[in-house]
C-alpha positions as CSV (number, residue, x, y, z in Angstrom):
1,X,-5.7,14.1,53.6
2,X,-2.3,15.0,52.0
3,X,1.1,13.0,52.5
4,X,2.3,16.0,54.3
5,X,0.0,15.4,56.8
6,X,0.7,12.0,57.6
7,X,3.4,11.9,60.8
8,X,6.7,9.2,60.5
9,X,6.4,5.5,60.8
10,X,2.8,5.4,58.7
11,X,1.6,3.6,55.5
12,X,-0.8,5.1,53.5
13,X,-2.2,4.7,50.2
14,X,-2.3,7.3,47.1
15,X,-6.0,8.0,45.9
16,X,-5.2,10.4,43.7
17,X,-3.0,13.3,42.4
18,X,-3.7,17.0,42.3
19,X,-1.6,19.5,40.1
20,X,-1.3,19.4,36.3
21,X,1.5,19.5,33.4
22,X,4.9,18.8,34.3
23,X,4.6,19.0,38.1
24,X,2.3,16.5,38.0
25,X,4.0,14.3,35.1
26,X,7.4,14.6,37.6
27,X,5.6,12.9,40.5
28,X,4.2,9.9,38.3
29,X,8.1,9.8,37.0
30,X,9.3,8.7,40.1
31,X,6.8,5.9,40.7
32,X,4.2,7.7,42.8
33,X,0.5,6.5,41.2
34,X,-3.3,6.4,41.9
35,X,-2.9,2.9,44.4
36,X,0.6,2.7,45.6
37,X,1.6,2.5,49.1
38,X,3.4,5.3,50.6
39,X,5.7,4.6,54.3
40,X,6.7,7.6,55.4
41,X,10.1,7.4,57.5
42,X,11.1,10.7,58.1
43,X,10.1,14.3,58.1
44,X,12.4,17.1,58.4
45,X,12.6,19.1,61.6
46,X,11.1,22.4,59.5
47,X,8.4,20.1,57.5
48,X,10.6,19.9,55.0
49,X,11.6,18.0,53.2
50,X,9.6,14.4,53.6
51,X,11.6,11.1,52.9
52,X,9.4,8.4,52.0
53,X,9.6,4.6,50.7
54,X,8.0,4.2,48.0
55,X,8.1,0.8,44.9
56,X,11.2,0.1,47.0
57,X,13.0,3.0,47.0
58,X,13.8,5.9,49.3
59,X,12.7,9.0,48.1
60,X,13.0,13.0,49.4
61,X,9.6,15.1,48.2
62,X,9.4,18.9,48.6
63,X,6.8,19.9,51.1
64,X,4.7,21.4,48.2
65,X,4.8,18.6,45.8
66,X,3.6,16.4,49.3
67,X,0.7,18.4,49.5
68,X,-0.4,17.5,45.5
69,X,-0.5,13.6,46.7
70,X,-4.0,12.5,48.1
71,X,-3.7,9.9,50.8
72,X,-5.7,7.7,52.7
């Protein structure tokens, strides 16, 4: 399951990343990791984009960098 599958008000936990190079290397940047939690708080009214609380921080992901993370 991706994190743009998961629906508002749920915790889930990464398991791992797809994607490769910089795309990749830019979602590890902003704190998203093999074993972090992820609460979702919002999701656009078009799917995109997905605001999300993660380490602490609120943070807005593209729908298609969503899909890349690997939840459970």
């Amino acid at each position: 399951m991706t994190l743009k599958e998961i629906p508002c008000g749920k915790t889930v936990k990464v398991t791992k990343l797809s994607g490769e190079g910089p795309v990749k290397r830019r979602i590890m940047d902003m704190g998203i990791t093999k074993g972090v939690d992820i609460f979702v708080r919002k999701v656009a009214p078009l799917g995109d984009p997905v605001e999300v609380t993660v380490r602490g921080y609120e943070l807005s992901l593209r729908k298609s960098d969503a899909e890349m993370i690997i939840v459970e």
